[in-house]
Structures are given as C-alpha cells and as structure tokens.
KOLLUMSE-292183 format. One record per residue (C-alpha): residue number from 0; residue in three letters; chain; x, y, z. Coordinates in Angstrom, 2 decimals. Example, Ala and Ser with C-alpha at 12.3 -4.5 7.8 and 13.67 -1.06 7.14 Angstrom:
<nodes>
node resi=0; resn=ALA; chain=A; east=12.30; north=-4.50; up=7.80
node resi=1; resn=SER; chain=A; east=13.67; north=-1.06; up=7.14
</nodes>
This chain:
<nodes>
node resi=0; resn=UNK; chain=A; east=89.91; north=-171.82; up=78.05
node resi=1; resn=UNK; chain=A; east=88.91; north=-170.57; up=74.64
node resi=2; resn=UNK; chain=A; east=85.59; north=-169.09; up=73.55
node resi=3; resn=UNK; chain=A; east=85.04; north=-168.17; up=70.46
node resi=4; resn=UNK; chain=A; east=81.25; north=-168.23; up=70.18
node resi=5; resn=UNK; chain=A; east=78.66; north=-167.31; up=72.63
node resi=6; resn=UNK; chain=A; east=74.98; north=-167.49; up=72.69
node resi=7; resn=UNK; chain=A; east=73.44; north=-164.46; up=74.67
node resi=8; resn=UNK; chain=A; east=69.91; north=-164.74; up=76.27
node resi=9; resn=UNK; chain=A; east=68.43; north=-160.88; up=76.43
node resi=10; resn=UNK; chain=A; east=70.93; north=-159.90; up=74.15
node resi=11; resn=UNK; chain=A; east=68.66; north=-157.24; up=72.43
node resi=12; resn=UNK; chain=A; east=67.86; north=-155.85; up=75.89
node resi=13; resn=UNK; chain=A; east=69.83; north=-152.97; up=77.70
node resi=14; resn=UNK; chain=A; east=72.94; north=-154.28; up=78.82
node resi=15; resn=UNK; chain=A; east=72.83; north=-157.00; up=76.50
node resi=16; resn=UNK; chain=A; east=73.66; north=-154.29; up=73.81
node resi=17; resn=UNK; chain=A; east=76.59; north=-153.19; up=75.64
node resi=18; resn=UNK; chain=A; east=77.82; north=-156.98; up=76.46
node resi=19; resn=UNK; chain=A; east=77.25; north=-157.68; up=72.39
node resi=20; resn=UNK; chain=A; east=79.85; north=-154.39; up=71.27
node resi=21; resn=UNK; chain=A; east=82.16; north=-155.88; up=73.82
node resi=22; resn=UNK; chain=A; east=81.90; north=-159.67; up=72.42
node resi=23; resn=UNK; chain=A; east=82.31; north=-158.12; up=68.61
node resi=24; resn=UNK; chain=A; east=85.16; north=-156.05; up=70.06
node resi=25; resn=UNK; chain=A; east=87.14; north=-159.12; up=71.03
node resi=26; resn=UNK; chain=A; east=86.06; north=-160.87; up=67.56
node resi=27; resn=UNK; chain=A; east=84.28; north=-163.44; up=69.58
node resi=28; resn=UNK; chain=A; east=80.68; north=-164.81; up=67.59
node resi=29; resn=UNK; chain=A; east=77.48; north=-163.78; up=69.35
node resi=30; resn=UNK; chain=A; east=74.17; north=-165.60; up=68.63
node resi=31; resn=UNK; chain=A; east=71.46; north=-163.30; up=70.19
node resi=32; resn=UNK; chain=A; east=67.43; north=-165.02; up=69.80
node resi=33; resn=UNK; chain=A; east=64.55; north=-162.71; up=69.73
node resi=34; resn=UNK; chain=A; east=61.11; north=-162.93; up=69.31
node resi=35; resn=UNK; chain=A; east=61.03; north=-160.07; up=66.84
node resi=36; resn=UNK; chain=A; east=64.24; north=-159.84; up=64.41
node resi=37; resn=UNK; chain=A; east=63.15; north=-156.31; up=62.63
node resi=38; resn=UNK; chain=A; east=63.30; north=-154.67; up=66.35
node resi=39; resn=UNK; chain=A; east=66.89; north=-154.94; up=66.70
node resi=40; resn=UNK; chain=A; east=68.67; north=-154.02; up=63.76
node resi=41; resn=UNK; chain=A; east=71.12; north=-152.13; up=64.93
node resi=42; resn=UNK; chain=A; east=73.02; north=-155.07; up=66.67
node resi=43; resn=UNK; chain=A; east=72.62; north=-157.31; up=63.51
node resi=44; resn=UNK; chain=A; east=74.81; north=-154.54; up=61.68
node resi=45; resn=UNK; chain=A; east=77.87; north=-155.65; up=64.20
node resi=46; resn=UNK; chain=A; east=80.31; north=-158.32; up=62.20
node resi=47; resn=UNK; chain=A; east=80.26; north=-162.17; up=63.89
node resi=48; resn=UNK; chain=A; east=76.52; north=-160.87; up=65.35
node resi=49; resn=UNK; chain=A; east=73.65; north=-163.65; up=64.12
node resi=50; resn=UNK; chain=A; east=69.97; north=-163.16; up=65.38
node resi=51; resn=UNK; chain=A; east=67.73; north=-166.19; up=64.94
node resi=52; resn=UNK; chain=A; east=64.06; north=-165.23; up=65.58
node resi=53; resn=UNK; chain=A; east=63.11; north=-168.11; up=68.43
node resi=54; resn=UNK; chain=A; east=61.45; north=-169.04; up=71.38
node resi=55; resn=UNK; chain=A; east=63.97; north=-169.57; up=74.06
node resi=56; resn=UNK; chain=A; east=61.56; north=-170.77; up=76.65
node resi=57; resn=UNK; chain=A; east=61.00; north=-174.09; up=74.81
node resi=58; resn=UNK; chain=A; east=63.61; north=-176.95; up=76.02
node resi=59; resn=UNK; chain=A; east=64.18; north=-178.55; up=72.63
node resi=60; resn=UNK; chain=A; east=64.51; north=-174.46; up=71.01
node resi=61; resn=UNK; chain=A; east=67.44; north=-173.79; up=73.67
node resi=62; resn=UNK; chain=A; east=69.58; north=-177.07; up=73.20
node resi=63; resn=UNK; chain=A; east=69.41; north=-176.45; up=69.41
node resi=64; resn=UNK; chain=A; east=70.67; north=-172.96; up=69.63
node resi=65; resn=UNK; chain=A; east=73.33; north=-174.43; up=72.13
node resi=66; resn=UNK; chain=A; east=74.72; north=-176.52; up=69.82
node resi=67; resn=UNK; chain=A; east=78.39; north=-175.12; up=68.78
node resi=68; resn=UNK; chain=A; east=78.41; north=-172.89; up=71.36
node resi=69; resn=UNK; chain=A; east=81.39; north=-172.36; up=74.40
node resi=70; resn=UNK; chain=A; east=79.53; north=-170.05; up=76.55
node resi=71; resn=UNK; chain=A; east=75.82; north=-169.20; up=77.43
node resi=72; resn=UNK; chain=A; east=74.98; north=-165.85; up=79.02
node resi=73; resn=UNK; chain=A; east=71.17; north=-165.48; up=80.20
node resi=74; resn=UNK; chain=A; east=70.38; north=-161.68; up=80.81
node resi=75; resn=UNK; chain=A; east=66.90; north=-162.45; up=80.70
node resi=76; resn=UNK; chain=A; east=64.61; north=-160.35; up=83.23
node resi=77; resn=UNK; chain=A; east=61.55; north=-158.50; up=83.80
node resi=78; resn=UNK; chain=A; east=60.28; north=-155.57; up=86.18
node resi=79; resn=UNK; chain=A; east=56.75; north=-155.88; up=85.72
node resi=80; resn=UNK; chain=A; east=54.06; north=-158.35; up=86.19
node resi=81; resn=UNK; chain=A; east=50.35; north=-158.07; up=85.65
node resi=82; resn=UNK; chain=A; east=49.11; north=-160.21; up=88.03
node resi=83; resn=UNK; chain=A; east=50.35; north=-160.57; up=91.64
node resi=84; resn=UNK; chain=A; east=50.70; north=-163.53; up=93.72
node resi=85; resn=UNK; chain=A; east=53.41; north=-164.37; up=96.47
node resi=86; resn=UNK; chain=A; east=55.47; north=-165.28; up=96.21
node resi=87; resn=UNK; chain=A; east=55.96; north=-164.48; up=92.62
node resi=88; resn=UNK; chain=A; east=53.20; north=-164.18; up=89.73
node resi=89; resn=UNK; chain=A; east=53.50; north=-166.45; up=86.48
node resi=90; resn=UNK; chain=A; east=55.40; north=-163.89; up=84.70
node resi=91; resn=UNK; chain=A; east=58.48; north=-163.51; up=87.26
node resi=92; resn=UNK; chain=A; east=58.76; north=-167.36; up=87.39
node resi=93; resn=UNK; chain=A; east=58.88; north=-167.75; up=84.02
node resi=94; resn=UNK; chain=A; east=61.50; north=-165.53; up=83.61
node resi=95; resn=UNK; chain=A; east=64.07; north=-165.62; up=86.45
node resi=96; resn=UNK; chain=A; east=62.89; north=-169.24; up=87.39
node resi=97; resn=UNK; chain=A; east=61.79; north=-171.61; up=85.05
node resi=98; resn=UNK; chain=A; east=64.31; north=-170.27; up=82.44
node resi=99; resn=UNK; chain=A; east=67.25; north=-170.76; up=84.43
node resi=100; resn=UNK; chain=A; east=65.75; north=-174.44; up=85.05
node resi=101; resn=UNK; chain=A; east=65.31; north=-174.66; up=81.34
node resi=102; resn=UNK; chain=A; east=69.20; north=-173.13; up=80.95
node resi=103; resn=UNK; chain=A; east=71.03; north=-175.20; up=83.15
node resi=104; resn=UNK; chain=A; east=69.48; north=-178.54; up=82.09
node resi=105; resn=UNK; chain=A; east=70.08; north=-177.56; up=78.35
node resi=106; resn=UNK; chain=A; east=73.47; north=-176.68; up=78.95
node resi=107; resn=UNK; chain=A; east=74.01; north=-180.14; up=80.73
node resi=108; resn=UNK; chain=A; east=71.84; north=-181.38; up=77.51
node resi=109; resn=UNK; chain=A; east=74.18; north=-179.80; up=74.99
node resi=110; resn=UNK; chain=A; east=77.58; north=-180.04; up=76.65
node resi=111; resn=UNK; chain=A; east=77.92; north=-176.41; up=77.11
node resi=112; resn=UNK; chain=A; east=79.90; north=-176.09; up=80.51
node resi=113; resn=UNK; chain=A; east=80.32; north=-172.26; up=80.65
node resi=114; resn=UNK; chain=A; east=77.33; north=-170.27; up=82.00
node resi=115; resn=UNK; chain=A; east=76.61; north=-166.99; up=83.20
node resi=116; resn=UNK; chain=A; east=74.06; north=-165.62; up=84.56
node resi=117; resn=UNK; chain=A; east=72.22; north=-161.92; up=85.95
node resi=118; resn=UNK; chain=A; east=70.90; north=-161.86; up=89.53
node resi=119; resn=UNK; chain=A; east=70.50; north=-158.45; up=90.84
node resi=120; resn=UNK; chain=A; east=71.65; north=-157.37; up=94.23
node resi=121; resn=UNK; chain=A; east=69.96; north=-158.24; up=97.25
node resi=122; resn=UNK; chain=A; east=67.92; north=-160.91; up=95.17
node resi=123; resn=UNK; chain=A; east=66.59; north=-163.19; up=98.06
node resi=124; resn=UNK; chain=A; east=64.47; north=-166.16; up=98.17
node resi=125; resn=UNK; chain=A; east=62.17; north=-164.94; up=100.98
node resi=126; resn=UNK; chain=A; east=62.43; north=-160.87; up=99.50
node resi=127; resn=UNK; chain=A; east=60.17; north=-158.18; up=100.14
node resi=128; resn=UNK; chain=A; east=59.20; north=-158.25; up=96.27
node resi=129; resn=UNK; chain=A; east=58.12; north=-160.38; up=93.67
node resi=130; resn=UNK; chain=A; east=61.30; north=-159.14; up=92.15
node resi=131; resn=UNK; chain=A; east=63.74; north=-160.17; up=94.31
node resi=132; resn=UNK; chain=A; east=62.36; north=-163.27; up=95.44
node resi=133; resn=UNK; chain=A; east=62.12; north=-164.50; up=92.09
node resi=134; resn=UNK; chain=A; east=66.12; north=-162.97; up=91.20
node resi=135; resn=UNK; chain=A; east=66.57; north=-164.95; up=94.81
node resi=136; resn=UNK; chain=A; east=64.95; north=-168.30; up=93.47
node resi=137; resn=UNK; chain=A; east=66.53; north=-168.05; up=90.17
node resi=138; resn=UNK; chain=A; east=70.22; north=-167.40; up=91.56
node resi=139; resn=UNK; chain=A; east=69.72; north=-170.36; up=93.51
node resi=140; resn=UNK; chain=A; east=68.75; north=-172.56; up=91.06
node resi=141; resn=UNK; chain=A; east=71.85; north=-171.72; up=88.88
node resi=142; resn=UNK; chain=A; east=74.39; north=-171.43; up=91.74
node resi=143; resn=UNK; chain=A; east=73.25; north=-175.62; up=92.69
node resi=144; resn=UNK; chain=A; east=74.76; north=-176.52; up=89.31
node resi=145; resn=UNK; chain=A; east=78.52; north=-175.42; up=89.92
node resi=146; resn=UNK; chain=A; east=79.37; north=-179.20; up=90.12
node resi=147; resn=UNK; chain=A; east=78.28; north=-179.63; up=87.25
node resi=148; resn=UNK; chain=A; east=78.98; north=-176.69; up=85.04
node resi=149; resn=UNK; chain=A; east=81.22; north=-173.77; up=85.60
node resi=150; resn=UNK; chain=A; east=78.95; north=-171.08; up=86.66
node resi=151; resn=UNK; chain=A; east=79.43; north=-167.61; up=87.78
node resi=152; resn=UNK; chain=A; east=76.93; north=-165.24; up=88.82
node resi=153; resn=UNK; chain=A; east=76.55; north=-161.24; up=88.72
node resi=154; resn=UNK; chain=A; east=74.20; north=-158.98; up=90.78
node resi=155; resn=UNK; chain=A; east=74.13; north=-155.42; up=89.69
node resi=156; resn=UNK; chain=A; east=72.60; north=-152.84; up=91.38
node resi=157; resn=UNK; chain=A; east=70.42; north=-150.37; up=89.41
node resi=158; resn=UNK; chain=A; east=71.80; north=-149.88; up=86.14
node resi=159; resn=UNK; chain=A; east=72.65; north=-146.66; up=84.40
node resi=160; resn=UNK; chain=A; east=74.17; north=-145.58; up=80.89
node resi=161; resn=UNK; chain=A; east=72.85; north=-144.84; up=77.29
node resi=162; resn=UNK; chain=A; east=69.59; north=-146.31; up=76.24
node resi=163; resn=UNK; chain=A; east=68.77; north=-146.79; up=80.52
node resi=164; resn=UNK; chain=A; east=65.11; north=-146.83; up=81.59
node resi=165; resn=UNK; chain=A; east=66.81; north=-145.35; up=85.07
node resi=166; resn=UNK; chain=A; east=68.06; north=-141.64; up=84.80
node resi=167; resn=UNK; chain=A; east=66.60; north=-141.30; up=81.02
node resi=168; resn=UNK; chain=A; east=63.42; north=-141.99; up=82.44
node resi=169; resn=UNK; chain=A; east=63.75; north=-139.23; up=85.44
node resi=170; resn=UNK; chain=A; east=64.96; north=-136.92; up=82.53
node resi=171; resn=UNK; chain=A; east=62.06; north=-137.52; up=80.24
node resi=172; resn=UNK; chain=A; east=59.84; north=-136.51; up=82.80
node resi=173; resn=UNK; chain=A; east=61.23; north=-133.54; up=84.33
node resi=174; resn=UNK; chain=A; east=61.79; north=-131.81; up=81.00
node resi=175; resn=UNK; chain=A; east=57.82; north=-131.74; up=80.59
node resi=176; resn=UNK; chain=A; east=56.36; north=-131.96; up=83.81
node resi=177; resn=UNK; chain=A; east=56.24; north=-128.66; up=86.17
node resi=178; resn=UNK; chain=A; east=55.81; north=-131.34; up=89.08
node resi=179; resn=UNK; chain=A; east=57.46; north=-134.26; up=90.10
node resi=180; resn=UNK; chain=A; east=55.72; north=-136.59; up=92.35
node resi=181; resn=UNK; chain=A; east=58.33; north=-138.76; up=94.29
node resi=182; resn=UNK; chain=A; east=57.43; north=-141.58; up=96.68
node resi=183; resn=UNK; chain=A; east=60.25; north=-143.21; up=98.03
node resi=184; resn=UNK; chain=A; east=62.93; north=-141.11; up=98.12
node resi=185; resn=UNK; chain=A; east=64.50; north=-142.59; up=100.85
node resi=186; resn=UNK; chain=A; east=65.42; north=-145.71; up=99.28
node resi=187; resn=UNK; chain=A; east=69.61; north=-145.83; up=98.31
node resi=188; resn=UNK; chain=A; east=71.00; north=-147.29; up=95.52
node resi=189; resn=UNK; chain=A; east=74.44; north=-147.58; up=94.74
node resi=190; resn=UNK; chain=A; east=74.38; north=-147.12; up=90.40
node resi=191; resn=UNK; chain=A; east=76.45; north=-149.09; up=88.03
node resi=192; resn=UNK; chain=A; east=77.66; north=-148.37; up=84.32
node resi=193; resn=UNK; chain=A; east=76.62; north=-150.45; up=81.92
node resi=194; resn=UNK; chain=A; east=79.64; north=-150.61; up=80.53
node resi=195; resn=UNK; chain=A; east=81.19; north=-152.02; up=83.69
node resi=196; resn=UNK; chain=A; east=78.72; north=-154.92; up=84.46
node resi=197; resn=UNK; chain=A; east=79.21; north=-155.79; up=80.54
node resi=198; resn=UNK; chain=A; east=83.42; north=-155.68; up=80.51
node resi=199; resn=UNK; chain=A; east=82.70; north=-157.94; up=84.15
node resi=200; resn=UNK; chain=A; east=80.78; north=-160.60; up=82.31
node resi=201; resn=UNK; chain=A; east=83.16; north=-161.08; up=79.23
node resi=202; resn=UNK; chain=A; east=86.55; north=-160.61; up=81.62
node resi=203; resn=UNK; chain=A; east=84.57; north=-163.54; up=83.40
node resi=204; resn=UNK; chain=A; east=84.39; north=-165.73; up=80.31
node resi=205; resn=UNK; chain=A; east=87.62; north=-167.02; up=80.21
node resi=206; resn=UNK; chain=A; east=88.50; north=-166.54; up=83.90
node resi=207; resn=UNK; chain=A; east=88.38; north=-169.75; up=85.99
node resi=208; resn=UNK; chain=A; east=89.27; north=-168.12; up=89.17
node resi=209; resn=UNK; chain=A; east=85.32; north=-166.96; up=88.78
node resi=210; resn=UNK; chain=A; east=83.79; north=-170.43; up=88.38
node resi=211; resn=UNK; chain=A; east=80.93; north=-170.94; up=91.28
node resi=212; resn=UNK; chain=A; east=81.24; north=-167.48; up=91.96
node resi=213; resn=UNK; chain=A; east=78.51; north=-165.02; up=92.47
node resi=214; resn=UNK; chain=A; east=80.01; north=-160.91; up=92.40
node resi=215; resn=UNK; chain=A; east=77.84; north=-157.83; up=93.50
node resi=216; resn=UNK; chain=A; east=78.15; north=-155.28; up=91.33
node resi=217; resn=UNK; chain=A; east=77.90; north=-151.78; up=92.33
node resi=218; resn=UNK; chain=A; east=79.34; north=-148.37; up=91.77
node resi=219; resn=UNK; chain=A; east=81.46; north=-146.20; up=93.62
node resi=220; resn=UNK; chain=A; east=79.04; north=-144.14; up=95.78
node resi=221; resn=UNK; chain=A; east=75.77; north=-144.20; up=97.06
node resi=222; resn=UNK; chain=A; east=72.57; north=-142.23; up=96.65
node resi=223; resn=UNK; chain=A; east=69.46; north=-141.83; up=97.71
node resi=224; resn=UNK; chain=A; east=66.45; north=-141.65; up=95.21
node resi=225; resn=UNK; chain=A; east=66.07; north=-138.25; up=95.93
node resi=226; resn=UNK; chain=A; east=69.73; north=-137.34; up=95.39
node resi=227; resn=UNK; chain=A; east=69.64; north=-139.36; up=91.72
node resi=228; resn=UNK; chain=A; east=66.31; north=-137.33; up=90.62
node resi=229; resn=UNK; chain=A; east=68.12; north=-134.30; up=91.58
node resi=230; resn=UNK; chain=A; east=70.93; north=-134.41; up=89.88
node resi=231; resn=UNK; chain=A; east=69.11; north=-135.75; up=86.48
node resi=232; resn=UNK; chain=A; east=66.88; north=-132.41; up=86.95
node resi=233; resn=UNK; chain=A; east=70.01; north=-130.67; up=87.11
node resi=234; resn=UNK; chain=A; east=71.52; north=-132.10; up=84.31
node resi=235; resn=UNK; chain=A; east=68.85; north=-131.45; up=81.98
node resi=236; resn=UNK; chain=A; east=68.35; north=-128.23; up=83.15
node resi=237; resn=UNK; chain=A; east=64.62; north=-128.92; up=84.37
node resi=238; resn=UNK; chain=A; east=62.71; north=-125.98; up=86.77
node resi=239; resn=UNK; chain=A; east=60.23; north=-129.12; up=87.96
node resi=240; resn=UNK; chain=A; east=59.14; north=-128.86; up=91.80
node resi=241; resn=UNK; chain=A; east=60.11; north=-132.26; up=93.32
node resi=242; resn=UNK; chain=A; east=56.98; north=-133.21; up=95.95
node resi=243; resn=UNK; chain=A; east=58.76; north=-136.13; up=98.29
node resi=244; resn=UNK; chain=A; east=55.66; north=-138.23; up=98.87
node resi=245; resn=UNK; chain=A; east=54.19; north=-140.43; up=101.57
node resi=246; resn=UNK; chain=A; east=54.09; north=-143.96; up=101.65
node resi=247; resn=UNK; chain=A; east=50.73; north=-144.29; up=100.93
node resi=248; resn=UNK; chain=A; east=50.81; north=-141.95; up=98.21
node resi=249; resn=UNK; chain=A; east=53.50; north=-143.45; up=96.55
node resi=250; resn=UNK; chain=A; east=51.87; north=-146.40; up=96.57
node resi=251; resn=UNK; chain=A; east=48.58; north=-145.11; up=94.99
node resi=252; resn=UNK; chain=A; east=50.96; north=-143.39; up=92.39
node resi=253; resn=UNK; chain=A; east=52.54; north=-146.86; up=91.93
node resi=254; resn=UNK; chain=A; east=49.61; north=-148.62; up=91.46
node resi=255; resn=UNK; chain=A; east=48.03; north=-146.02; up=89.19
node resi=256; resn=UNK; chain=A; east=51.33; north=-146.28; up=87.07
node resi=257; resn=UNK; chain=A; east=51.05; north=-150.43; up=86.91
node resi=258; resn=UNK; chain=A; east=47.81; north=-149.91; up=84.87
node resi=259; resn=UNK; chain=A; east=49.56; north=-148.34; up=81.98
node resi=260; resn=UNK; chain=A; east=49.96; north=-150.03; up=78.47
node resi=261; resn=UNK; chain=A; east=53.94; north=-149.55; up=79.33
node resi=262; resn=UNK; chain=A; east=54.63; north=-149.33; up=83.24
node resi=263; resn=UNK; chain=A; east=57.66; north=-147.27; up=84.70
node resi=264; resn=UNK; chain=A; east=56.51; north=-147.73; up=88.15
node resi=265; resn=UNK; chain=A; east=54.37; north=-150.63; up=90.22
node resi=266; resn=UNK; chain=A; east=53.78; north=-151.28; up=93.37
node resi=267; resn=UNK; chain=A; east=56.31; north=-154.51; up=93.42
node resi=268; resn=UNK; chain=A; east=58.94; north=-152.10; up=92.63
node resi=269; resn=UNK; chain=A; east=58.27; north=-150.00; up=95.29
node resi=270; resn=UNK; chain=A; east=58.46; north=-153.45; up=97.51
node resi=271; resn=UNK; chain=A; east=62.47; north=-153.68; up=95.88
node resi=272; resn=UNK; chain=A; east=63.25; north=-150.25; up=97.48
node resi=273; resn=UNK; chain=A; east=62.42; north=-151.85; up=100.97
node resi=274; resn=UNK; chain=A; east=65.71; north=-153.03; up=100.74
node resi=275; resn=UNK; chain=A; east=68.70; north=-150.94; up=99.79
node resi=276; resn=UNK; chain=A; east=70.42; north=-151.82; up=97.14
node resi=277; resn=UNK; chain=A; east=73.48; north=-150.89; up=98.49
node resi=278; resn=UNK; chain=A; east=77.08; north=-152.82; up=99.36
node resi=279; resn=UNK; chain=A; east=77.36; north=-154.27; up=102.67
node resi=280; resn=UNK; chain=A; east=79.57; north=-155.81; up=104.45
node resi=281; resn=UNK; chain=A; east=78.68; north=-159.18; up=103.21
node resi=282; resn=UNK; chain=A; east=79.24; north=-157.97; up=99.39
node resi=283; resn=UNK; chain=A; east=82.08; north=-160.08; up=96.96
node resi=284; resn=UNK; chain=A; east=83.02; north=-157.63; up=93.87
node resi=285; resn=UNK; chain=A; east=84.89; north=-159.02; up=91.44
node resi=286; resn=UNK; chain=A; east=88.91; north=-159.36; up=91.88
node resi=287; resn=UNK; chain=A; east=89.87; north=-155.56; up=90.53
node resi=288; resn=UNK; chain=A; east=86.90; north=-153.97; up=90.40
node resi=289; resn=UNK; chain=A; east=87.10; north=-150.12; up=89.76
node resi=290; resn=UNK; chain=A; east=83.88; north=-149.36; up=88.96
node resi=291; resn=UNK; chain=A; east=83.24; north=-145.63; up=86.97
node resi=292; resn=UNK; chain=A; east=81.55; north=-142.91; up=88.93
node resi=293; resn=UNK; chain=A; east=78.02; north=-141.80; up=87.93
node resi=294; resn=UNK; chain=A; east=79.17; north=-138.32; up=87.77
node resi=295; resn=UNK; chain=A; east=81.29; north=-139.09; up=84.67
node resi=296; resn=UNK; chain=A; east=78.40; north=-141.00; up=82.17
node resi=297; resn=UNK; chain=A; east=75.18; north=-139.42; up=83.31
node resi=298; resn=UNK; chain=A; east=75.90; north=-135.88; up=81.46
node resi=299; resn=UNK; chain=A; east=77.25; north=-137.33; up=78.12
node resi=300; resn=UNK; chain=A; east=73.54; north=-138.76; up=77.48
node resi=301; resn=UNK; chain=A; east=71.07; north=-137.14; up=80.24
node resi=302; resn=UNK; chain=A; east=72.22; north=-133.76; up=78.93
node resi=303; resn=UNK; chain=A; east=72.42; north=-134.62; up=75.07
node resi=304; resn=UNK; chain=A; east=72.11; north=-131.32; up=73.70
node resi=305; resn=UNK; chain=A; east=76.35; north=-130.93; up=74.42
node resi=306; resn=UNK; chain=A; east=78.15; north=-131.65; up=71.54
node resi=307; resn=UNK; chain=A; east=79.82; north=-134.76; up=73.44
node resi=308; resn=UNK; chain=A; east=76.86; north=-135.92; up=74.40
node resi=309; resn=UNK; chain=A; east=75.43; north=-136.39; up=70.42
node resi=310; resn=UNK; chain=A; east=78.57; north=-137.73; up=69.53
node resi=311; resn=UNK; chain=A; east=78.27; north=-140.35; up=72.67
node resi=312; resn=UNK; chain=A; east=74.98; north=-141.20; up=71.34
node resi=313; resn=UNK; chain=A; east=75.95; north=-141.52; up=67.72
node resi=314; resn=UNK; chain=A; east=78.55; north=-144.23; up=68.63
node resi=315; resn=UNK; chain=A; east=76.39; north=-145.89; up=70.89
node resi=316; resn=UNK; chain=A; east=74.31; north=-146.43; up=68.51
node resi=317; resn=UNK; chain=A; east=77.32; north=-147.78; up=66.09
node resi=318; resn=UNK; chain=A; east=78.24; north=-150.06; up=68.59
node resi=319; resn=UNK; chain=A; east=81.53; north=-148.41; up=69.35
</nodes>
C-alpha cells in the first residue's frame, strides 16, 4: 500500500504538529485545513506541507479536500464545553461525533479507503464524562465502518511533550504561584510522548495488519496526579506548597476555572479522572510498542533554562 499524500484533520493542534514533522520526514504530502492560516506558520514552512483555510465540518468542504488523497487522519478534539447536557453538550458532539459521521461518509464519498482516527483511552459510550462518552460515541461510529474502509483506531492516554497543555501547564503555575491547589490527586494516568502516539499513527499508515484495529496507547509507568505535579515542581525548581484538596473543593475550583475566557480545568474533566486512565488487562498496544519513559522528555522542555532543553525547543519549533 502506498501513500503518498495525506490529509490531516487537527493538524495544527498538539500532536498534529508532531504527526506533520513525521509525514514531511518520510517525504509524504500533508494537507492540514484550518480556520485561521496566519496561526500556524510554522508548519507551512515544512516542504510537501499545504494549509487550505476551510471549514471541515461542512460535507461538500471535506469530500473536496479528499479528493487526491490516500489517507485521512482526524485528530480533531476538544476538552471543554460551555454548556452541559448528558450525555454530551453541542460542542462534544460536534466534534468527536458528528465529524466522524461527516468523515467516514466522505471518505466512502471520495473513495478514500484509509482512515485513522484519535479516541482516547477509556472513551466509553455510557462514561462518567461528557468527554469520554462522546470519545466513546465517536470511536464507535468509526470502528462500524471497517467493512467498508480500512480503519484503525488509537486511544492515548494523557499526552505529554513540547508545546503540551499537561506538564507545561503544572509548570507555568508553580513557577508563580506560592500555592498549589490540587483536587484530584488520586486520579492515575499512565503519560504518553507525543512523539510515540505520532510515529504509531504513520507506522499504521501503510500497515494492514492494523486495519479494524483499535490500540491503547500508554506509557511505560503509571502515576498518580499528585506524583506528575510533583515531579514538574521539581523540575522547574518551584518552592510552591501543594494543598491536596477535597472533592468538593475541587469541584468548586473546577467550576470556577470553566468560567475563564481560556479554561485549564472544568468540572467534566474532573468527571474523566473518575476513571483511570491507566492499562488494564483488557488493553491492545500496538504490535512492538516500546513506549519512552516520562522521565526522559519532561526535563528537556519543563526545565528549559538547560542548555538541552533550548536547543530541544529550537528544533521543535523547526520541525526537526
């Protein structure tokens, strides 16, 4: 199976950076929409890169930017929601429902057989979250079209590495605040690079043996919330007092947080960390999956003032 172009959904997101350097890498042609062209410059500087400004939620947009393509990849997600209603507001359907819908039928539409697609780990139709039940819904919808296309799907746990709203976000705050509030810090997670979950989905590509597959993705240990804001105080050398905080409190905090023009924190999210997001016994990596330990990424951006962290940053930024 060749592939020689691909059109990435969330491509100027997060990992979608990370998948895009690995696409250039292997000279393969990316086609990454956004709503905003100017805000993501830096991946239109990578060669074979094109970013059409577009509206991928409209049917007849996605089948056009189909056309000529081998492979789709739809990284499209959101955290947040302003409104809430179970068992998902407007804003997660849209997103991790009704896209997928709109996906898979323009793939069928277009002829494009080869689809991927990002779940997250322990994404369940009848979740404890808006989150998950929408990740759950959306999986779903995607995994009933592996008769007809060859679909595989990947569900990451929290994700970490440069450019991370995760551990940079812990660090941001500790180097300012002589208090940390922490609700939850119970809840485990077992962290994966970005770097991993991207070289998964392009070793995928061309990889049969994954068609009508769906992978968990996780790194090599586990943690505790507690544990991760720790070691990110540690790393960036913070003195802040960590204040573990009850459920109700963390709630309040949460909801507080939710009202902010740009929320790190609502109370759905604090509905995810119900469940662990953790490997059981149930999980399905990927055939030779070695994922990279936490302890060998977080210091080469969390603590940025070392000379290998800068230079870390500088090629991140350069796509390298």
């Amino acid at each position: 199976m060749s592939i020689k172009k691909v059109l990435l959904l969330g491509g100027s997101g997060f990992v979608g950076t990370y998948i895009v350097n690995r696409l250039a890498q292997r000279g393969i042609e990316v086609t990454v929409p956004t709503r905003r062209r100017e805000r993501t410059k830096a991946l239109i500087m990578q060669a074979g890169v094109t970013m059409p400004e577009a509206n991928i939620h409209c049917p007849q947009t996605l089948q056009e930017l189909m056309r000529g393509q081998d492979a789709v990849i739809n990284l499209v997600g959101v955290l947040h929601s302003r409104d809430v209603k179970l068992p998902y507001s407007k804003d997660f359907a849209e997103a991790h429902v009704e896209l997928p819908k709109k996906v898979v039928a323009a793939c069928q539409a277009s002829g494009v057989r080869r689809l991927l697609h990002m779940s997250a780990l322990k994404a369940d139709p009848k979740g404890p979250s808006e989150y998950l039940a929408s990740k759950g819904e959306g999986e779903a919808v995607v995994m009933a079209a592996r008769d007809q296309l060859d679909v595989t799907v990947f569900r990451p746990s929290v994700i970490f590495g440069l450019g991370d709203s995760f551990l940079s976000t812990f660090a941001k705050v500790l180097k300012c605040a002589p208090v940390f509030p922490l609700g939850f810090g119970h809840a485990r997670f077992q962290p994966v690079w970005a770097a991993d979950v991207a070289d998964a989905f392009v070793d995928a590509l061309t990889d049969a043996s994954t068609f009508g597959q769906a992978y968990d993705l996780t790194g090599p240990q586990t943690y505790t919330l507690r544990q991760l804001v720790d070691y990110t105080a540690r790393l960036c050398g913070s003195r802040a007092r960590i204040v573990a905080l009850s459920e109700g409190w963390a709630y309040l905090q949460a909801g507080l947080m939710w009202l902010m023009p740009n929320p790190v924190l609502s109370p759905d999210n604090l509905r995810s960390m119900q469940v662990d997001s953790v490997c059981d016994s149930t999980c399905q990596p990927p055939a030779d999956w070695h994922p990279t330990a936490l302890e060998a990424v977080a210091p080469t951006y969390i603590a940025q003032n070392t000379p290998k962290g800068r230079l870390d940053g500088f090629r991140f930024r350069a796509g390298r």
